[in-house]
C-alpha positions, 0 to 999 in steps of 0.5 A: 109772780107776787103773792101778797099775805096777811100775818094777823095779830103777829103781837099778840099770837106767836105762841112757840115761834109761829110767826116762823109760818111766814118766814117759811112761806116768804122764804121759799117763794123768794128762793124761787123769785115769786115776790112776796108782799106782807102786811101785819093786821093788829088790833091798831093796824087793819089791813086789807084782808080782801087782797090776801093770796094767803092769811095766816094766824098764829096761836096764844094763850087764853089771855091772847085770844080773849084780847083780839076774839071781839076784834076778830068777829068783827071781821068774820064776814071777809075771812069767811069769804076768803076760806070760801073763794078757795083762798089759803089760811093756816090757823094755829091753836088759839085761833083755829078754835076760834073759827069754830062756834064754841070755845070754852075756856078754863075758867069757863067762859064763852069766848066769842067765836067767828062761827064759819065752821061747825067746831066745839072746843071746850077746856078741861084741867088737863093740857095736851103737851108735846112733840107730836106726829101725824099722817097727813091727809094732803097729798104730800110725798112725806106723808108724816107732819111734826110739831109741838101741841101745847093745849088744854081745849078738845076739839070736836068737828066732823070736817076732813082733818089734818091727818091722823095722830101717829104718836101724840094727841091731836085734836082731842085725845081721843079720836086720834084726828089733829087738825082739819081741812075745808078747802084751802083752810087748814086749822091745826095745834101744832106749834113749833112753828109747823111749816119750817120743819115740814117744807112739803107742806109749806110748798103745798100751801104755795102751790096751791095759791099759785095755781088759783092765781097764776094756774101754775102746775108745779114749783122750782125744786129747792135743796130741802137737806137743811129742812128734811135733817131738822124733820127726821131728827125729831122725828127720831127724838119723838119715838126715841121718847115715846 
């Protein structure tokens, strides 16, 4: 068995150590010997995103996201397609938003936007800084996600979400939801990177690929110690901290 994933702009968004998303991901597949292909799609490097199993996007900053938004639209036909045939895509802060149909940022400009789903984002002087926890939504035995939200956006969806804000402020502030679901699309703020500290999850996003590809029902077990002791260890500083 191989899969093969795209890291898009991995130069350019890497905010807090995403690019860890896929370490993670090639990690634990080649533990279980399911061979991994990886491509990096740049600004001066496009790939072939048809052939991605799995995509994922990481977050930046403002600046980032102004730099590769017009590069990324020209492309919104072949990602929506991909979230569409049910194919797995972990965006990350700064481009979770830009999957939606507004983002305005801080100094209240229109950034452009792929507009496949029905997301409003809109800056406020405020961020949202902080370890965060979650109860997932996913049918994970682990119910709880951890990571780090740093972001001044509010996102506004009616889609399923991630999973609802234990302590922290996910999406909004307000609502208590972080993040969301359509399909096999996940769209969520939380850095850190997300899925070397949540490895329930990362096999989610694995198994999930693999069933469409290969109709596997299960994966390997793995020794999680290393994983579920950095887990519980934040989570214990976080409500230590609260």
């Amino acid at each position: 068995m191989e899969l093969n994933i795209v890291n898009m702009y991995p130069d350019i968004l890497n905010l807090y150590g995403d690019l860890g998303n896929l370490i993670a991901i090639k990690q634990r597949c080649l533990w279980r010997n399911i061979k991994v292909n990886v491509e990096n799609f740049t600004i001066d490097n496009e790939t072939n995103l048809n052939e991605a199993d799995i995509i994922v996007i990481g977050g930046g900053a403002d600046t980032g996201q102004n730099i590769v938004s017009k590069h990324l639209t020209q492309h919104q036909k072949v990602l929506s397609e991909h979230v569409e045939d049910n194919k797995f895509l972990l965006a990350i802060c700064g481009s979770y938003q830009m999957f939606g149909t507004t983002y305005i940022d801080a100094n209240k400009n229109k950034i452009p936007c792929l507009e496949i789903f029905d997301i409003e984002t809109i800056s406020e002087e405020n961020r949202l800084i902080g370890n965060i926890i979650i109860e997932s939504n996913l049918e994970l035995k682990n119910k709880n996600i951890i990571g780090f939200e740093n972001h001044g956006g509010r996102t506004y969806h009616d889609y399923k979400s991630l999973g609802r804000v234990k302590l922290g402020n996910g999406n909004n502030g307000k609502d208590k939801t972080e993040g969301m679901i359509y399909k096999n699309f996940i769209g969520s703020y939380l850095h850190g990177p997300l899925l070397p500290k949540n490895p329930e999850l990362t096999d989610h996003i694995i198994l999930n690929t693999l069933k469409k590809k290969y109709s596997v029902d299960s994966l390997s077990p793995l020794n999680n110690n290393i994983e579920n002791n950095a887990h519980n260890a934040i989570e214990r500083q976080i409500y230590i901290n609260k």
